[in-house]
C-alpha positions as a Python dict, from the first residue, in 0.01 Angstrom:
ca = {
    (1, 'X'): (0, 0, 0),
    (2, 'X'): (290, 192, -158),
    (3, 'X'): (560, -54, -249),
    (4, 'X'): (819, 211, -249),
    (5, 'X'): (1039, 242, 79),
    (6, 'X'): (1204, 519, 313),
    (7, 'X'): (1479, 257, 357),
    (8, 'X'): (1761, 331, 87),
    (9, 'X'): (1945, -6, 78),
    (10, 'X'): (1626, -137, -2),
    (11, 'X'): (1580, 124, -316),
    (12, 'X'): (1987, 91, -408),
    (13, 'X'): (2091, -51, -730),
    (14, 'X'): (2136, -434, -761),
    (15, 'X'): (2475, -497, -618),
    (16, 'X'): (2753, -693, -825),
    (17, 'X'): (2774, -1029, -605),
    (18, 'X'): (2371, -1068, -702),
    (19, 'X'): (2434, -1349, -987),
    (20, 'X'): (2109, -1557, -961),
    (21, 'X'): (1792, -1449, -1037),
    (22, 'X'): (1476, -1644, -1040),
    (23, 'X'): (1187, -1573, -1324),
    (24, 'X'): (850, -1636, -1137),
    (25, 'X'): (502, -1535, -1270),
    (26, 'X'): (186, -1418, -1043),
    (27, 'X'): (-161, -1552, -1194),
    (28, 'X'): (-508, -1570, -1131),
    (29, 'X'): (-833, -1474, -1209),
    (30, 'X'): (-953, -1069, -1210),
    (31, 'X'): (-939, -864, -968),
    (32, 'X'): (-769, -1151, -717),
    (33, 'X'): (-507, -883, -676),
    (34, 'X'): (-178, -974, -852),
    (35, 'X'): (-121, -661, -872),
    (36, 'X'): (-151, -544, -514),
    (37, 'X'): (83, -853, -455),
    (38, 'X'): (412, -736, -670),
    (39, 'X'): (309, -374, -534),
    (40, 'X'): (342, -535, -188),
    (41, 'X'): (681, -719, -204),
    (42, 'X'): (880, -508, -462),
    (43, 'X'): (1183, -337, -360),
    (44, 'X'): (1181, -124, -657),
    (45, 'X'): (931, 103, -844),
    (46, 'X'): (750, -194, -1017),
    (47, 'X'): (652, -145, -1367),
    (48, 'X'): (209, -176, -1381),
    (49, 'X'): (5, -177, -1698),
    (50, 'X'): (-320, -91, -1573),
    (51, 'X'): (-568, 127, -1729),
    (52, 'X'): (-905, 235, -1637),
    (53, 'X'): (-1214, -7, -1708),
    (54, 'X'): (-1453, 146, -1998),
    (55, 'X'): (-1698, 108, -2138),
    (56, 'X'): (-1549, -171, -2387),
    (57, 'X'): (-1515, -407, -2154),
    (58, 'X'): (-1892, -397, -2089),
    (59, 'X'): (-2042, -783, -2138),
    (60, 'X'): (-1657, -877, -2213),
    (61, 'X'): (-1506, -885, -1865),
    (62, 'X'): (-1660, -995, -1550),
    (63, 'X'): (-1645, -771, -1231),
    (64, 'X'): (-1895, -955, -1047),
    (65, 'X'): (-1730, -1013, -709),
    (66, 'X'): (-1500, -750, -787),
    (67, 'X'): (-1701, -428, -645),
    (68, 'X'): (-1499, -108, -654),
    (69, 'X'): (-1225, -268, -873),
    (70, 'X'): (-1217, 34, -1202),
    (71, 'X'): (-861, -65, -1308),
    (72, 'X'): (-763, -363, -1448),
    (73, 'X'): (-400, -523, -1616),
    (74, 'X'): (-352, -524, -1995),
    (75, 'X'): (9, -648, -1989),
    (76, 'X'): (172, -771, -1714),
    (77, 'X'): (306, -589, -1361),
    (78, 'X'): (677, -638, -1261),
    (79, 'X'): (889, -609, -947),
    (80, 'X'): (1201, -726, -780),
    (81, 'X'): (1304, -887, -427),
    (82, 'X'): (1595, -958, -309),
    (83, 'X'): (1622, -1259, -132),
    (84, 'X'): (1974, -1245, 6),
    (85, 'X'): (2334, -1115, -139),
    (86, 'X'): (2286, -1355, -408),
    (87, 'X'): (1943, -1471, -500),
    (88, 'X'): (1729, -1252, -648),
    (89, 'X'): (1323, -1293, -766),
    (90, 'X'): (1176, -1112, -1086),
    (91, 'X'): (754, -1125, -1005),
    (92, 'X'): (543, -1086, -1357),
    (93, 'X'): (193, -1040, -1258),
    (94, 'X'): (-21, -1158, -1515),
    (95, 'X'): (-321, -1030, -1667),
    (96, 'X'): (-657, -1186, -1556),
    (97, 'X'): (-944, -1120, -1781),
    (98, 'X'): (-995, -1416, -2012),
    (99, 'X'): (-916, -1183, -2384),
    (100, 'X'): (-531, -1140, -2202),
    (101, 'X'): (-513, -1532, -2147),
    (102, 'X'): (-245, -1550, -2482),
    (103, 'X'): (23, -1328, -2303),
    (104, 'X'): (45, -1613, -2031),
    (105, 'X'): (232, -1822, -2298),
    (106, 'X'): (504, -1579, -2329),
    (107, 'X'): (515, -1445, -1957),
    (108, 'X'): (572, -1860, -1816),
    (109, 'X'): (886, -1878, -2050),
    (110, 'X'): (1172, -1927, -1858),
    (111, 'X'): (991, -1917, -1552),
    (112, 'X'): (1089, -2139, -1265),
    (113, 'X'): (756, -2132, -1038),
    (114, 'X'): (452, -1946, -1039),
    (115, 'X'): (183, -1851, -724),
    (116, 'X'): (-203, -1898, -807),
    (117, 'X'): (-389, -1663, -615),
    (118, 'X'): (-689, -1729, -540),
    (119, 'X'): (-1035, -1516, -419),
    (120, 'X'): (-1280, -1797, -260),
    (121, 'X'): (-1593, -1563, -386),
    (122, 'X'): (-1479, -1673, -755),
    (123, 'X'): (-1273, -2029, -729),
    (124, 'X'): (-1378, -2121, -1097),
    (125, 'X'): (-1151, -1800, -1182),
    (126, 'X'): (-825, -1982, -1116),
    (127, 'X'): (-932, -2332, -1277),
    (128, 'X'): (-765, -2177, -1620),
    (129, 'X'): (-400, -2073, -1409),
    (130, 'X'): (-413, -2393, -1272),
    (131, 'X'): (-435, -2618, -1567),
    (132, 'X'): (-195, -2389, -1783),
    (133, 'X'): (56, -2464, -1525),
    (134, 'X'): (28, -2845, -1507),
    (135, 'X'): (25, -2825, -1918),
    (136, 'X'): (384, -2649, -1883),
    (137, 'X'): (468, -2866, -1610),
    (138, 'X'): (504, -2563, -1374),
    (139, 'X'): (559, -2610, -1035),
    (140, 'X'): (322, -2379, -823),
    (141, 'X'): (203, -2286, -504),
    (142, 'X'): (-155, -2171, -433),
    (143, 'X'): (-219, -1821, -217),
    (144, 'X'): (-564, -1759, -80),
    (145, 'X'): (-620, -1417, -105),
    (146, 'X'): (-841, -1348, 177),
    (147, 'X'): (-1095, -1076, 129),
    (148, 'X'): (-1279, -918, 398),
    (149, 'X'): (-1657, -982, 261),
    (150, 'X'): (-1515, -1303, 157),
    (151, 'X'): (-1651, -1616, 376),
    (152, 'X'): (-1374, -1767, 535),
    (153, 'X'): (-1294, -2117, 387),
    (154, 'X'): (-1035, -2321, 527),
    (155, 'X'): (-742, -2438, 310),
    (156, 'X'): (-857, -2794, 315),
    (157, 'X'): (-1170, -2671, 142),
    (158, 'X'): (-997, -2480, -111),
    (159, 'X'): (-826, -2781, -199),
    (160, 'X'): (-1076, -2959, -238),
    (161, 'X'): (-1312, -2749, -436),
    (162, 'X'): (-1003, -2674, -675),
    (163, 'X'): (-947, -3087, -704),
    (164, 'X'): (-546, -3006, -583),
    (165, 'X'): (-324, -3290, -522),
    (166, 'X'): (-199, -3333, -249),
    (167, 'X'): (189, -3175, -306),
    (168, 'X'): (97, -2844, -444),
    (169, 'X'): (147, -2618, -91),
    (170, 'X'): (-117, -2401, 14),
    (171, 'X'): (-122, -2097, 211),
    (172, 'X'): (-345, -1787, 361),
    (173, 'X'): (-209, -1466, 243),
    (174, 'X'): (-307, -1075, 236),
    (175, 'X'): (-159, -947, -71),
    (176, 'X'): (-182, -566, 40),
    (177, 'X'): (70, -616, 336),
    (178, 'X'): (412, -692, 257),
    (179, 'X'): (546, -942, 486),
    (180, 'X'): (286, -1145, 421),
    (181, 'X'): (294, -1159, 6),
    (182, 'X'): (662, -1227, 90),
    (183, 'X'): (591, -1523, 293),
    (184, 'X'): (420, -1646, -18),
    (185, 'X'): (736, -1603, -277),
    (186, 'X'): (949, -1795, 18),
    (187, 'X'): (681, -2029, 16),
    (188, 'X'): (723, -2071, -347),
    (189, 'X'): (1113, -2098, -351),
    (190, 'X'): (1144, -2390, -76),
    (191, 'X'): (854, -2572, -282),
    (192, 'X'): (1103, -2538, -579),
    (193, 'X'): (1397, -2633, -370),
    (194, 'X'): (1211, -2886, -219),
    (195, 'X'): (1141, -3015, -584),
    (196, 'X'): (1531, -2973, -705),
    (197, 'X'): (1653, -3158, -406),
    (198, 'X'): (1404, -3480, -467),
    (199, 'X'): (1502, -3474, -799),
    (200, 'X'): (1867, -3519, -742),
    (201, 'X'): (1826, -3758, -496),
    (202, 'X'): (1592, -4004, -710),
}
């Protein structure tokens, strides 16, 4: 899906009343498709790293369950949505393959929240995102990606094959269409305002 737009409010500059913006980071294991996901929901041209698999990444990264994936993330993707006149959400994307893992340290600085996405064909991929995030004490919501070759777990199962507590929110998602990878970042932002507001009432 092109994340560019016809609509030119939707391409305009960042207007001036636009004074919070919200740092939140897109992980997961390869080829879950982070990067489809900031493709889907940006508003603006979003910034991608990806370059084509070779040959050196023979016996180093895994594409098994990944069949016609032949790009892959070396940095990190970025993209912007605007929430409303003031509230605005920077996405980071971040890499997946395992020799990438020490760029995740610098991308969750400053970050509010992040979304684990999640492919049921490889759950053991997002065990890593997971426990990063509860080592940072990140809140996070978890975004089953669902695949069409992929059997259909329900979310209870996910939960309980990925040993979740009980509070972390989980949702279905497509990350190629756009309403519904944006359903996922409001998802996201109520679990963090959900968070703020039991904070400051404890």
């Amino acid at each position: 899906m092109d994340s560019t737009t016809s609509d030119p409010a939707l391409r305009a500059p960042l207007g001036p009343a636009a004074d919070t913006g919200l740092k939140i980071v897109v992980v997961g294991g390869f080829g879950v498709g982070k990067t489809t996901l900031v493709r889907s929901v940006s508003e603006i041209r979003p910034l991608n790293t990806e370059e084509v698999l070779t040959q050196a990444g023979v016996g180093v990264d895994d594409p098994s369950g990944a069949a016609g994936k032949n790009t892959t993330t070396v940095a990190f993707d970025f993209g912007r949505i605007t929430l409303d006149a003031r509230l605005v959400l920077y996405v980071f994307g971040a890499p997946g393959q395992k020799r990438f893992w020490f760029l995740w340290e610098r991308l969750f600085g400053g970050t509010l929240g992040a979304v684990v996405l999640v492919d049921t064909r490889r759950l053991a991929d997002s065990w890593y995102a997971i426990d990063r995030l509860e080592h940072h004490g990140t809140p996070f919501v978890v975004a089953v990606n669902r695949f069409a070759e992929a059997v259909p777990h329900g979310l209870a199962d996910v939960r309980e094959a990925l040993s979740l507590s009980a509070d972390v929110p989980m949702l279905d998602c497509d990350a190629r269409e756009r309403a519904s990878a944006t359903s996922v970042l409001i998802g996201l932002v109520n679990h963090l305002y959900d968070l703020s507001t039991a904070r400051e009432t404890t």
